[in-house]
PATITI-998981 format. One record per atom (N, C-alpha, C, O): atom name; x, y, z. Coordinates in pm, 1 decimal. Atoms other than C-alpha are relative to their C-alpha. Example, Ala and Ser with C-alpha at 12.3 -4.5 7.8 and 13.67 -1.06 7.14 Angstrom:
residues 2
["N",[89.0,-119.0,0.0]] ["CA",[1230.0,-450.0,780.0]] ["C",[90.0,120.0,0.0]] ["O",[193.6,118.1,66.5]] ["N",[-82.0,-119.0,-6.0]] ["CA",[1367.0,-106.0,714.0]] ["C",[-77.0,109.0,73.0]] ["O",[-26.1,219.8,89.9]] 
END
This chain:
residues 148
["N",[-98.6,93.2,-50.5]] ["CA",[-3993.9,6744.0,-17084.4]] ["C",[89.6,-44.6,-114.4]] ["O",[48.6,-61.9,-229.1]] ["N",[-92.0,2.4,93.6]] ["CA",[-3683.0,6679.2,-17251.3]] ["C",[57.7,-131.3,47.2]] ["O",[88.9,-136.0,166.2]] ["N",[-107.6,121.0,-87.2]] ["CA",[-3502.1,6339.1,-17177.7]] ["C",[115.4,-1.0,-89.8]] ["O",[188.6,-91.8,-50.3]] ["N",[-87.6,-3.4,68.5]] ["CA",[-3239.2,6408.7,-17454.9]] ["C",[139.7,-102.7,45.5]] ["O",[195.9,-116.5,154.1]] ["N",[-173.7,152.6,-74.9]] ["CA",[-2912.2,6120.0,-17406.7]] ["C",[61.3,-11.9,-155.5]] ["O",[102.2,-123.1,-189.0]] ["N",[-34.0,83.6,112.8]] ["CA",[-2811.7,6097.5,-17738.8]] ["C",[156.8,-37.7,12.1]] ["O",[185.7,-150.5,-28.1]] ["N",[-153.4,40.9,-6.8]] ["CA",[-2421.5,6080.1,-17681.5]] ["C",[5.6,-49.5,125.6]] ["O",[111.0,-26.3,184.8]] ["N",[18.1,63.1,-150.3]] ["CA",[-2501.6,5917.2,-17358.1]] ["C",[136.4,-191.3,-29.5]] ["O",[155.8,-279.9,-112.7]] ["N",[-55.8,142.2,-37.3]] ["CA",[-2268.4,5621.4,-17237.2]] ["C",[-103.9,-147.0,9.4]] ["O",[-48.6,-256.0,-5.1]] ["N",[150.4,58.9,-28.2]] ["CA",[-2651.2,5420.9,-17178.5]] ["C",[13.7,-62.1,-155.1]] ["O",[27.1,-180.3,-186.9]] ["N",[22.3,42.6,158.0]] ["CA",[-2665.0,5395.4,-17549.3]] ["C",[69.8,-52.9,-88.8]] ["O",[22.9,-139.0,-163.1]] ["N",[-130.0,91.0,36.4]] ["CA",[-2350.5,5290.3,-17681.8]] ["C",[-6.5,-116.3,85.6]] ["O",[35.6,-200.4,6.1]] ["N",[-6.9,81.3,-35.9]] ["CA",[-2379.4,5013.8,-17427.2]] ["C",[-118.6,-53.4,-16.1]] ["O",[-144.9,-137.8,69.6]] ["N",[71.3,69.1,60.7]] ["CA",[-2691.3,4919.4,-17622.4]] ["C",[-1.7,-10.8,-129.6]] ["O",[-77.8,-82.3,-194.9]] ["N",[-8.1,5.0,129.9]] ["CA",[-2587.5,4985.9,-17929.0]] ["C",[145.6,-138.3,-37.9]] ["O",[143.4,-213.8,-135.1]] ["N",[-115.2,160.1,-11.8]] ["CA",[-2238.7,4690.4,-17869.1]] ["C",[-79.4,-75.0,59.8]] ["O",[-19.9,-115.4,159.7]] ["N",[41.4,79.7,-91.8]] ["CA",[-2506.2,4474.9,-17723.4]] ["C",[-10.1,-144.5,-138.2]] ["O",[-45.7,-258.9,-109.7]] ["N",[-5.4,136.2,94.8]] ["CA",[-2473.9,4235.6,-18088.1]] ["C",[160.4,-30.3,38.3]] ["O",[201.2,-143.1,10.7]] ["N",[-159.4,18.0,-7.8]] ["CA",[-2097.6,4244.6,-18004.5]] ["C",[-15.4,-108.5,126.6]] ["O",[46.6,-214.2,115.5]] ["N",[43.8,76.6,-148.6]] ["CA",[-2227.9,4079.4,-17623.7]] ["C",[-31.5,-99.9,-65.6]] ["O",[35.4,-200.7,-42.7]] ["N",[67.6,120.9,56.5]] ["CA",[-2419.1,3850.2,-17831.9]] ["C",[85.9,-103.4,-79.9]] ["O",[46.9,-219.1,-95.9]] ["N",[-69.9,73.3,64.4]] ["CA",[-2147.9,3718.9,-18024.4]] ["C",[147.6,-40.8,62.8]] ["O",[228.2,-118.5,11.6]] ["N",[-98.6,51.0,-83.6]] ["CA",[-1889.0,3691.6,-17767.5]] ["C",[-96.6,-125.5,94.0]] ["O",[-55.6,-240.9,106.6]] ["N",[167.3,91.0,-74.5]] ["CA",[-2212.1,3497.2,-17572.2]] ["C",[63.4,-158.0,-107.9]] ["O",[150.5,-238.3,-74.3]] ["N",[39.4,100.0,101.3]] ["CA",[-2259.0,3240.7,-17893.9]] ["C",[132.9,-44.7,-90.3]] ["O",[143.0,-160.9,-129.8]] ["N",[-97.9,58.1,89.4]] ["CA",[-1946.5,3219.2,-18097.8]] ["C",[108.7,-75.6,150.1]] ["O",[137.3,-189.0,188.7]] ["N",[-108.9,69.9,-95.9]] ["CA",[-1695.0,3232.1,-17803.3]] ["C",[16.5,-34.3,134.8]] ["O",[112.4,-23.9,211.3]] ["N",[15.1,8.2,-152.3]] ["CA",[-1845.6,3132.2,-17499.0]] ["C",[42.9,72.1,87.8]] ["O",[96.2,18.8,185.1]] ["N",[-49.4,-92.9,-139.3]] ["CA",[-1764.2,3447.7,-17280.6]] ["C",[-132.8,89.8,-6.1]] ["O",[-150.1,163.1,-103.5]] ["N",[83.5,-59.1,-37.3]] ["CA",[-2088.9,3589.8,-17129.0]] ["C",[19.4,57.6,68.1]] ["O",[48.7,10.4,177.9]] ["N",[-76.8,-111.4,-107.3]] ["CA",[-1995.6,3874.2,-16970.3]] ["C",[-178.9,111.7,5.0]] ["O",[-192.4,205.3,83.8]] ["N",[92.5,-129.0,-0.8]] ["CA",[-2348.0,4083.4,-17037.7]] ["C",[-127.1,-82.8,114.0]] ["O",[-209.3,-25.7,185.7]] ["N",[138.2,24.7,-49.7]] ["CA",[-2596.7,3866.7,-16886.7]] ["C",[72.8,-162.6,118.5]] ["O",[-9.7,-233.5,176.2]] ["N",[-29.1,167.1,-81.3]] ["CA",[-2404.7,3520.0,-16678.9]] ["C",[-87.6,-72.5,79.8]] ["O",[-105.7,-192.8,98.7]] ["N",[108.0,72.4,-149.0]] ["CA",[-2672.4,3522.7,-16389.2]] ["C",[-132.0,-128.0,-125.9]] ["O",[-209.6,-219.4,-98.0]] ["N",[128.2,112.7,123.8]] ["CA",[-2896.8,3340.1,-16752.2]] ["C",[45.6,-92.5,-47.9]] ["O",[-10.6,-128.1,-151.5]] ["N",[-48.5,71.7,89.3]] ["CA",[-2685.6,3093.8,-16843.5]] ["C",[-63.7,-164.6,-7.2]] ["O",[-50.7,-253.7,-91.2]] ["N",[58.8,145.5,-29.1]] ["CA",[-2894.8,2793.5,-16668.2]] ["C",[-107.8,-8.9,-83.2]] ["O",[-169.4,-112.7,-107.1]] ["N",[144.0,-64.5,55.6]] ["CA",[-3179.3,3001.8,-16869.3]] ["C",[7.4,7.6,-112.4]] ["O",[-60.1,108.1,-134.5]] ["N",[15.4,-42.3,115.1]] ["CA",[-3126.9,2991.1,-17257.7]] ["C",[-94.8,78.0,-43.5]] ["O",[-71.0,189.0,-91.1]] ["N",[99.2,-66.7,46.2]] ["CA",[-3486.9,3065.7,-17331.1]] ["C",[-7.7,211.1,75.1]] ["O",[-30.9,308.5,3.5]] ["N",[-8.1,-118.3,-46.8]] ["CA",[-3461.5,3398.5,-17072.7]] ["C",[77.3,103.6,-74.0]] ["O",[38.1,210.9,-119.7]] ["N",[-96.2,-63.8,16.6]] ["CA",[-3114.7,3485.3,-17166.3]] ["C",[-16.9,74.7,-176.8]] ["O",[31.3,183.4,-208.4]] ["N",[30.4,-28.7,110.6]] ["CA",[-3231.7,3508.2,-17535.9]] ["C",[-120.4,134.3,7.9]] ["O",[-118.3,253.1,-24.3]] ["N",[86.1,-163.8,-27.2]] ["CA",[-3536.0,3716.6,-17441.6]] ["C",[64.9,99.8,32.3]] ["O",[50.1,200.5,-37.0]] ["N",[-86.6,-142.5,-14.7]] ["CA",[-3287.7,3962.9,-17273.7]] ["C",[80.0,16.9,-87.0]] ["O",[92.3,139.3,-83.2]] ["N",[-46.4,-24.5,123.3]] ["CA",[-3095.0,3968.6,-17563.3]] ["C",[-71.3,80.1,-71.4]] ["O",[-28.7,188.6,-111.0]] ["N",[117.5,-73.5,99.2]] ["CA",[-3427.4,4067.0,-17763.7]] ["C",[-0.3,136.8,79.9]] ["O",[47.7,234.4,22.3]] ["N",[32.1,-90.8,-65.2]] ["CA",[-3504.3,4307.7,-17504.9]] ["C",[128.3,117.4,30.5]] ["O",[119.3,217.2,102.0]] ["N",[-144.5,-99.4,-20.9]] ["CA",[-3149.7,4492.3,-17507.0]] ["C",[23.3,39.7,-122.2]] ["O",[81.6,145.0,-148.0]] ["N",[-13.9,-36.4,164.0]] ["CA",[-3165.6,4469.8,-17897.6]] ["C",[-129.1,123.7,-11.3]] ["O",[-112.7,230.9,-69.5]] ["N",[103.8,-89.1,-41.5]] ["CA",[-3523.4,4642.2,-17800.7]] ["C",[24.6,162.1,20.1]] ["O",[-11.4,265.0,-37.0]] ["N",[-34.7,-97.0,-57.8]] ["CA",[-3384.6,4866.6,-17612.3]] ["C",[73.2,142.4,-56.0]] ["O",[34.6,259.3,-57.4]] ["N",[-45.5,-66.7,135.0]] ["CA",[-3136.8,5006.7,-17850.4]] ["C",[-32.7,24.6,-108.6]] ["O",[8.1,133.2,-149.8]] ["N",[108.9,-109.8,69.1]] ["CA",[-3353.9,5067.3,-18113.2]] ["C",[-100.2,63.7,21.6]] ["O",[-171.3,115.2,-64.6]] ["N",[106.5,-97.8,-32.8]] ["CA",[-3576.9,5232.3,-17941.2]] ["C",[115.2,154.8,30.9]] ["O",[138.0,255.2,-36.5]] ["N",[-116.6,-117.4,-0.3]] ["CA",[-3307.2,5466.9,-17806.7]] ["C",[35.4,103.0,-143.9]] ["O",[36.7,225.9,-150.1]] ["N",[-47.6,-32.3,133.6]] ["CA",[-3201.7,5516.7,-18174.4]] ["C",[-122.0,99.7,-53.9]] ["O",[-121.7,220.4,-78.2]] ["N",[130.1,-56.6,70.0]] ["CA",[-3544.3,5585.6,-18305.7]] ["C",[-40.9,117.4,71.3]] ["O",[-65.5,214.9,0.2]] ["N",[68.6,-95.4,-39.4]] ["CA",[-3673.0,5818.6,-18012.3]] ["C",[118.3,42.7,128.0]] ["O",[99.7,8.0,244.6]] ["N",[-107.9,-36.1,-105.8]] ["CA",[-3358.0,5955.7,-17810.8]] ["C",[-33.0,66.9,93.9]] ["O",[40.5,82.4,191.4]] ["N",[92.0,-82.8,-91.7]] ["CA",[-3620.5,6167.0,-17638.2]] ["C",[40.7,-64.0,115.9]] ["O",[122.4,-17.7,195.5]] ["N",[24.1,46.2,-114.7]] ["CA",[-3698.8,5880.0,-17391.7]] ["C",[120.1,-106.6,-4.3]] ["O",[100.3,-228.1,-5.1]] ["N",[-69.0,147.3,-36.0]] ["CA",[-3387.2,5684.1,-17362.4]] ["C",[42.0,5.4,132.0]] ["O",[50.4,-99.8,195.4]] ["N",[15.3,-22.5,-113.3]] ["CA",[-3326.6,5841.9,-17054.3]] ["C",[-40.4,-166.7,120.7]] ["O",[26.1,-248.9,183.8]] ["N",[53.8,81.3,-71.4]] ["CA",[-3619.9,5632.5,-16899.3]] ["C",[7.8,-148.0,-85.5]] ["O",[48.9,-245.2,-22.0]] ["N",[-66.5,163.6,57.3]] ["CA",[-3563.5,5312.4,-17108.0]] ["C",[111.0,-30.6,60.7]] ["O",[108.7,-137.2,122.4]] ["N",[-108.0,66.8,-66.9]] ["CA",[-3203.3,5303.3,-16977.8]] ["C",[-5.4,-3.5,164.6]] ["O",[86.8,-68.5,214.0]] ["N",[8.8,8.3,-72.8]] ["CA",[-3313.1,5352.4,-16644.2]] ["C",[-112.3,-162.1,96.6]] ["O",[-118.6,-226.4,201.4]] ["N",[80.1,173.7,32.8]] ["CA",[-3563.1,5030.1,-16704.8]] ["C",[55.5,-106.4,24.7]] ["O",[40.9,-187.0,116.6]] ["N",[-69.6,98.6,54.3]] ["CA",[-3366.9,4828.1,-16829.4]] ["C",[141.4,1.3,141.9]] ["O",[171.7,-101.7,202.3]] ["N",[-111.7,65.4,-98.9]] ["CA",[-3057.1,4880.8,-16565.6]] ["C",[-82.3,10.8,171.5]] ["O",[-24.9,13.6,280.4]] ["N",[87.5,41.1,-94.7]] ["CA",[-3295.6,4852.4,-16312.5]] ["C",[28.8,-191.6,17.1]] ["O",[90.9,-257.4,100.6]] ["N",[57.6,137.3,17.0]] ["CA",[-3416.0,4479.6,-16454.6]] ["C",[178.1,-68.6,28.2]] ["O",[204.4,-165.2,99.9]] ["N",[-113.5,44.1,53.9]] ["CA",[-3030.6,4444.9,-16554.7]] ["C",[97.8,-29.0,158.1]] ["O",[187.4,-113.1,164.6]] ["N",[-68.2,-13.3,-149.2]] ["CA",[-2914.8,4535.8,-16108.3]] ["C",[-69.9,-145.2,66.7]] ["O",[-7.1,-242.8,107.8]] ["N",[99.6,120.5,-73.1]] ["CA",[-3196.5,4284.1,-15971.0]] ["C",[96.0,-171.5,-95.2]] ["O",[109.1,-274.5,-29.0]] ["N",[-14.3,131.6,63.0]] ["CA",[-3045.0,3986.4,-16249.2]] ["C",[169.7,-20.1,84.3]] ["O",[201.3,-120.0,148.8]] ["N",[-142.7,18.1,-83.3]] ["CA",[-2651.6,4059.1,-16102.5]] ["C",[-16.4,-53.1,172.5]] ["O",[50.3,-140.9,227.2]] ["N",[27.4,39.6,-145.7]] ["CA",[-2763.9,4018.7,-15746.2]] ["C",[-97.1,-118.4,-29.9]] ["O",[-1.7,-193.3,-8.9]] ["N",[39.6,106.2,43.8]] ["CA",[-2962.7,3741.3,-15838.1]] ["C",[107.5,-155.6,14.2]] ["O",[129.3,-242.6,98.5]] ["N",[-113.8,68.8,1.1]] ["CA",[-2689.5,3558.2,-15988.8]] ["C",[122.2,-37.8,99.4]] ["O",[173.8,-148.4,115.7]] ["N",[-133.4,-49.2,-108.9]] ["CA",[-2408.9,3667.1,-15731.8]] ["C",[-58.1,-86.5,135.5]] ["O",[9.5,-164.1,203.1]] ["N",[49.8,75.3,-106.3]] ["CA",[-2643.2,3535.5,-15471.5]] ["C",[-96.5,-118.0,22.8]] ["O",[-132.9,-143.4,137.7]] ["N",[78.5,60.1,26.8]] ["CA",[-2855.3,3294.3,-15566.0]] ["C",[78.4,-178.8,44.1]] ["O",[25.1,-264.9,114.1]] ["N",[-98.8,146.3,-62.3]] ["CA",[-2587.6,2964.0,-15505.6]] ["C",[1.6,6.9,148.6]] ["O",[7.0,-98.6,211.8]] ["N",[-15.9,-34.0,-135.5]] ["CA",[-2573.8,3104.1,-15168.0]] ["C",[-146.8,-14.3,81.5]] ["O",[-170.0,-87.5,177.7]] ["N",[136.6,13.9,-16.4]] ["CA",[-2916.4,3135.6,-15114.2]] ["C",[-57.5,-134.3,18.6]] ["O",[-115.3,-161.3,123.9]] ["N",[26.6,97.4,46.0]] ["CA",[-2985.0,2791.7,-15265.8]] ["C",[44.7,-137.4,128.2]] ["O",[-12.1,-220.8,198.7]] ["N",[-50.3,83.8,-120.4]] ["CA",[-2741.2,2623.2,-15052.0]] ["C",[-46.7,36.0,144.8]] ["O",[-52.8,-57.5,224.7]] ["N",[73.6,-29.7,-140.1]] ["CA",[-2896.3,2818.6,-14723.1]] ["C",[-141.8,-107.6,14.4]] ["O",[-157.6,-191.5,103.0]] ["N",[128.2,46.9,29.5]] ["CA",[-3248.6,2690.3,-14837.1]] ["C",[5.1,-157.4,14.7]] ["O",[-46.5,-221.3,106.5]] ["N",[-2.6,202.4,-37.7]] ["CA",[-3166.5,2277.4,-14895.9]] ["C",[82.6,-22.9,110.1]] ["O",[91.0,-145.4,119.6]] ["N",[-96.4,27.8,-84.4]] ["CA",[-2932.2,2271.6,-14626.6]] ["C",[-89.3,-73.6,138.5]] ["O",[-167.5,-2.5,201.6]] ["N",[39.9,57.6,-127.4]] ["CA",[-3044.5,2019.3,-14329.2]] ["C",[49.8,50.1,135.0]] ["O",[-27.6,74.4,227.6]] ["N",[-65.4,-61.0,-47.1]] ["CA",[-2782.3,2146.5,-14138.5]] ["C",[56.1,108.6,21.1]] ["O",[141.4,82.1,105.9]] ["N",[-23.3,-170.1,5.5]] ["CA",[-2696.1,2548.7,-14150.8]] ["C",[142.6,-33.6,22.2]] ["O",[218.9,-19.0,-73.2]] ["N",[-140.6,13.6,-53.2]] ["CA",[-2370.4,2461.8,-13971.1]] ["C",[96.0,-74.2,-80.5]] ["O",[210.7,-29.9,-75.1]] ["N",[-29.4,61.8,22.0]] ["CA",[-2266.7,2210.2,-14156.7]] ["C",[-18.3,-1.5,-188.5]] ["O",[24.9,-86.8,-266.1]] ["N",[35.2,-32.3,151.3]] ["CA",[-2372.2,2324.5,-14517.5]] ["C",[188.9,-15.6,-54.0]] ["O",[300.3,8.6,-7.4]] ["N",[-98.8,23.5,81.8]] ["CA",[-2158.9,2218.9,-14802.3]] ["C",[-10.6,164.8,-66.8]] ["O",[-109.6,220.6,-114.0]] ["N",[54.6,-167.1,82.4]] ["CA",[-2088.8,2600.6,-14936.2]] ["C",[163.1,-78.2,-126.4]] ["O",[256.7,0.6,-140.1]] ["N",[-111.0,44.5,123.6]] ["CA",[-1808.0,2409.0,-15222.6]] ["C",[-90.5,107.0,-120.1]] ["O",[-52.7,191.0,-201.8]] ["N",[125.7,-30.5,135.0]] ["CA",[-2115.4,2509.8,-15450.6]] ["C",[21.0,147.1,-27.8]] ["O",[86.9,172.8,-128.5]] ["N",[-21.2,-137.5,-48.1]] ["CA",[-2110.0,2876.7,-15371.2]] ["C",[169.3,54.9,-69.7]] ["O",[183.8,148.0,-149.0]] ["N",[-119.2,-79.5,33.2]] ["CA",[-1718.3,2930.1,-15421.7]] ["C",[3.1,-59.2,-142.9]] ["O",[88.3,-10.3,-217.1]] ["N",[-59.9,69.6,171.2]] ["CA",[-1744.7,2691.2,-15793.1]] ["C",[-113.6,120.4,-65.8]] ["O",[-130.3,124.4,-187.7]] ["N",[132.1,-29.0,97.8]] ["CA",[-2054.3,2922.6,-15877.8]] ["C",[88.0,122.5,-24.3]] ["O",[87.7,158.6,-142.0]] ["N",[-72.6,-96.3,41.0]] ["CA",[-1818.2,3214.0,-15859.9]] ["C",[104.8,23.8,-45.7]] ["O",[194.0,81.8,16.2]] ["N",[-100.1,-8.5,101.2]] ["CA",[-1605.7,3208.7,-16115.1]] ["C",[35.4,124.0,-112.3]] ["O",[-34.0,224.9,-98.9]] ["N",[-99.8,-153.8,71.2]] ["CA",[-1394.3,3487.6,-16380.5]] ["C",[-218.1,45.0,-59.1]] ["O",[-297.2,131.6,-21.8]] ["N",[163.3,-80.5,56.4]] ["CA",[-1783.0,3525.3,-16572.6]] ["C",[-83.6,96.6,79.5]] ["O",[-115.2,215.0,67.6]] ["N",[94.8,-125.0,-58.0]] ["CA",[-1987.9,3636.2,-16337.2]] ["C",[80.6,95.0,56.5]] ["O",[24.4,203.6,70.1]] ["N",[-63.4,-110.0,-57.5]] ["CA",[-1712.0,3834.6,-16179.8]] ["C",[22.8,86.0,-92.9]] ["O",[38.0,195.0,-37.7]] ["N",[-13.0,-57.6,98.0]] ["CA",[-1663.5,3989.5,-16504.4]] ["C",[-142.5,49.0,-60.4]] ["O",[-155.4,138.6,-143.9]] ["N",[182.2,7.0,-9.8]] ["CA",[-2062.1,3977.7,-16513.7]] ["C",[-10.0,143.7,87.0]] ["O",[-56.7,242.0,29.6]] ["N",[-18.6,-80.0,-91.8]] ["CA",[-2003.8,4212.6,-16179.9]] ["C",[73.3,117.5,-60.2]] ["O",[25.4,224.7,-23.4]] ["N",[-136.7,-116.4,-17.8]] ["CA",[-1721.7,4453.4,-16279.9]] ["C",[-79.7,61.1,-98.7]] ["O",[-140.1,161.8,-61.9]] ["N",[16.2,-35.3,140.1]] ["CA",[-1836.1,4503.1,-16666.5]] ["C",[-144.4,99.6,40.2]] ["O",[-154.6,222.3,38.7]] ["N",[118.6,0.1,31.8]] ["CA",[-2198.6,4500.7,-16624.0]] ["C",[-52.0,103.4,94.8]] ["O",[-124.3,198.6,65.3]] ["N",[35.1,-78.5,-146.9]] ["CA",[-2228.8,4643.8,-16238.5]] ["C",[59.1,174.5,-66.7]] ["O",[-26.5,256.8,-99.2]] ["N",[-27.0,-130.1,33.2]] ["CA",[-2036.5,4971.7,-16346.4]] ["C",[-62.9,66.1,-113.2]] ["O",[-76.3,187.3,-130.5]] ["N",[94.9,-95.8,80.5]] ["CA",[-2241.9,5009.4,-16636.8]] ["C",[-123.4,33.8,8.3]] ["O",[-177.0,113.1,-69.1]] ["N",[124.8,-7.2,-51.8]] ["CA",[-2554.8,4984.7,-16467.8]] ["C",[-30.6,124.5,101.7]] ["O",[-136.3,186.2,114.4]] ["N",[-30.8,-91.0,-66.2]] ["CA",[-2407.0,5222.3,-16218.2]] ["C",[-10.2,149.7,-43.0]] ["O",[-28.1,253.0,21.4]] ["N",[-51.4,-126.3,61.5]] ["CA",[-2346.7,5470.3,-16463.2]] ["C",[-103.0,40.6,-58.1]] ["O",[-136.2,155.4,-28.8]] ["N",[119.5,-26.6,67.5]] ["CA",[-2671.5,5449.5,-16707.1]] ["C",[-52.2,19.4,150.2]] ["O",[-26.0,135.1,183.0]] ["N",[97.8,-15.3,-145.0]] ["CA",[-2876.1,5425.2,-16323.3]] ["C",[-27.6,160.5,8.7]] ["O",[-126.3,232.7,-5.3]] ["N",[-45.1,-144.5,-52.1]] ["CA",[-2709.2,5750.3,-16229.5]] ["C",[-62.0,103.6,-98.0]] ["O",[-156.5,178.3,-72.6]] ["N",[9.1,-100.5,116.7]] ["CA",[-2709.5,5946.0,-16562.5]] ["C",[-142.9,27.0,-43.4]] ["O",[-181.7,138.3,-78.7]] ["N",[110.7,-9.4,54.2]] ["CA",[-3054.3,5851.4,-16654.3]] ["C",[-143.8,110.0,139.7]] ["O",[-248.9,171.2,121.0]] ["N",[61.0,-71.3,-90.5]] ["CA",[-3174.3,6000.4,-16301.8]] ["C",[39.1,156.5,-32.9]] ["O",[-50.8,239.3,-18.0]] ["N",[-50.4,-124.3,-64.1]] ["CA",[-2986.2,6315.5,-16304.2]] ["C",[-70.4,47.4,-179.8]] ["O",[-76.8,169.1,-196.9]] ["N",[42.4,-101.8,80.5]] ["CA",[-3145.2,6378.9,-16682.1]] ["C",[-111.2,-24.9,2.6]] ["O",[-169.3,39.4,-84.9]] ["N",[147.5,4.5,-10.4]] ["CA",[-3480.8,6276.4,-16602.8]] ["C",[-34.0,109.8,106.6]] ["O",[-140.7,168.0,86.6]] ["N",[-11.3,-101.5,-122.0]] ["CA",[-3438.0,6522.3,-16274.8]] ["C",[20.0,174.8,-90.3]] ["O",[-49.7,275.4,-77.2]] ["N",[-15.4,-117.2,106.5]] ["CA",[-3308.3,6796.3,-16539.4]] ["C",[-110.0,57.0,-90.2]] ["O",[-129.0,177.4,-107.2]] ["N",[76.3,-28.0,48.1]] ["CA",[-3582.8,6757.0,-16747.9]] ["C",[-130.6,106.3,72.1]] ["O",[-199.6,196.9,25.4]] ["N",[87.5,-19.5,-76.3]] ["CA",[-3790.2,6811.6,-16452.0]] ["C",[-20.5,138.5,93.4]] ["O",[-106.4,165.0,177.5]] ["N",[-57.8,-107.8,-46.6]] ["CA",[-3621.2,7146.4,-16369.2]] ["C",[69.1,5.6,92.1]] ["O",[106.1,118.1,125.5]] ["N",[-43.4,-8.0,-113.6]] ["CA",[-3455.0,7022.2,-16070.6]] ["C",[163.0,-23.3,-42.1]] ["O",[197.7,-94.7,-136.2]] ["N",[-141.3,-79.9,-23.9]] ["CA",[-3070.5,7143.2,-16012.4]] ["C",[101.7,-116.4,63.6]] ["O",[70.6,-179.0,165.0]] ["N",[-46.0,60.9,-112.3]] ["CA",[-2804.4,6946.0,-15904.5]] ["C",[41.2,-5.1,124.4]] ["O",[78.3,-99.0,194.8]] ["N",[27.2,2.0,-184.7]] ["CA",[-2805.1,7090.4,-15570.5]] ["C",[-146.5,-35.8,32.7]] ["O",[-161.5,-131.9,108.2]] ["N",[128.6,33.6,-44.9]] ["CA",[-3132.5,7050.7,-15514.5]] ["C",[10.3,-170.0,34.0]] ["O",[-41.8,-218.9,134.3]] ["N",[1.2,139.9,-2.7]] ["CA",[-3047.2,6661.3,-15579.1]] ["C",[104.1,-2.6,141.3]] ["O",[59.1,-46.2,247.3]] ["N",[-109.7,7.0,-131.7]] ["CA",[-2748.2,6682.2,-15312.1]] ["C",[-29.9,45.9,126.3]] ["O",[54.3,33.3,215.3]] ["N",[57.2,-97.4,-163.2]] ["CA",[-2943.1,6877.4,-15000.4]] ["C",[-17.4,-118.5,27.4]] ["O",[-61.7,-150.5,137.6]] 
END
């Protein structure tokens, strides 16, 4: 088994993940992680764990494959999270269903997480994809075989 990625798009978007970190901390624009922002202690662990991520990649390019497929796994579940979670929130305390204040909902969605969405969603899209179709490769299977 081969999981080879080294010029992979997956990896460069863990290898700018101190660049995330410092747009995060110097200039308040969280664009890699927004759904954590109520979460310092989390948002820092995923930090570690994306810094993780990328040196592991580095060190064993074998398996970055399945690392980036990990990781934008954990990384799809935190966007939908976020995206829906005000919505959710307000369904849940609501006395009234009909009558729910949804103000909360349209202030929670603001340029970040939508930029959270666009940035993050298409790169998750892309490592998701890529990391299947070379873990599938490894595995001898064809890309027709994937398309029947």
């Amino acid at each position: 088994m081969d999981f080879d990625y080294k010029n992979s798009f997956a990896r460069w978007y863990f290898y700018i993940t101190p660049l995330f970190i410092l747009l995060d901390y110097i200039y308040g624009i969280n664009v890699r992680v927004s759904a954590l922002d109520t979460m310092p202690t989390y948002k820092n662990i995923y930090y570690g764990f994306c810094i993780l991520c990328g040196i592991g990649m580095f060190i064993t390019p074998r398996y970055a494959a399945i690392v980036a497929l990990f990781e934008s796994s954990i990384n799809f579940m935190m966007i939908v999270l976020g995206l829906f979670m005000p919505y959710v929130q307000n369904v849940l305390y609501a006395e009234d269903i009909l009558n729910a204040d949804f103000k909360a909902v349209g202030e929670a969605i603001t340029a970040e997480p939508m930029a959270n969405l666009i940035i993050v969603g298409a790169c998750v899209v892309l490592t998701f994809r890529k990391s299947i179709e070379t873990i599938a490769d490894s595995f001898g299977f064809d890309n027709q075989a994937i398309k029947k």
